[in-house]
N, C-alpha and C positions, 0 to 999 in steps of 0.2 A: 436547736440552740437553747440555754441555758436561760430561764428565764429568772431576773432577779427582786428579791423583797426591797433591795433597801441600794444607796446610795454606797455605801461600803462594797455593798458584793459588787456592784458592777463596775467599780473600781477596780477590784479585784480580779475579776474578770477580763477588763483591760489588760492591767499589768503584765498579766500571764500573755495574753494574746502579745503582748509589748515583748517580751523576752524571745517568743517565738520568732516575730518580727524583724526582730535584730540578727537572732542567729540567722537566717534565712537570706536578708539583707548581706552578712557578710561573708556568707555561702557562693554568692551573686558578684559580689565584689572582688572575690577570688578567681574566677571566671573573666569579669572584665576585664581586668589585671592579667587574664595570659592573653587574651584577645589584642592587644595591644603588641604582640608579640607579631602579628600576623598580618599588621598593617604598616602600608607605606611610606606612610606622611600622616602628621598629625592632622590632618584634614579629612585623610577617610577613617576616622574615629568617626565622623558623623555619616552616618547611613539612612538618607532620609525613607526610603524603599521601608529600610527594616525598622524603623520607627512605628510608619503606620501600620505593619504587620503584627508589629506586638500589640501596638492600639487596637487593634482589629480583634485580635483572640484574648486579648483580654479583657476586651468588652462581651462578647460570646461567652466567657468564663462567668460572667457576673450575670449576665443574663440567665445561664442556664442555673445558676443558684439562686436565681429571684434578689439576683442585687442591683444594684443602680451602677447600668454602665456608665454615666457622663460622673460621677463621683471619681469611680476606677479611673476612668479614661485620664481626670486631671491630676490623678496620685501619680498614674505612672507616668506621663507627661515629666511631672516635675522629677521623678525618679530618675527618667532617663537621662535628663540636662543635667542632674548631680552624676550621675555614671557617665555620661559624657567627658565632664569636666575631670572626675579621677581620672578617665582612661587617658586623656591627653596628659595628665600630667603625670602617669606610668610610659606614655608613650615614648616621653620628653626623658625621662629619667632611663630608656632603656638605648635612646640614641643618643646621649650626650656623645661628645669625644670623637 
């Protein structure tokens, strides 16, 4: 990793990791958005099974790069509950009528 002189670079460094972040993000989001295609009730949008499955290897992710899984573990925690919340209301939006 990129080691920085000054307060600007790792700013900037951010930024960029930020832009990636987003695409990535709505990469992901386009994917929950068909997942909701596939489900019966806005109820089994929540998969507690596969919640802690992704907890689980995304913690092993961060470990094996020498990062902090309980950091990980609370990002995508909260990542999921916002993917949650879109997919139900793609869910909602694909069974109106």
């Amino acid at each position: 990793m990129t080691e920085c002189g000054s307060l600007e670079d790792v700013r900037r460094q951010i930024d960029g990791l930020d832009a990636q972040i987003v695409d990535l993000l709505f990469q992901r989001s386009h994917f929950v958005a068909q997942a909701a295609k596939f489900k019966e009730s806005q109820q089994a949008v929540i998969v507690p099974d596969r919640i802690e499955a992704i907890i689980a290897k995304v913690r092993g992710y961060a470990l094996a790069q020498g990062g902090d899984p309980d950091l990980i573990e609370t990002i995508y925690r909260r990542m999921i509950d916002a993917f949650i919340t879109f997919e139900q209301g793609k869910w909602t939006d694909l069974n109106r009528g």
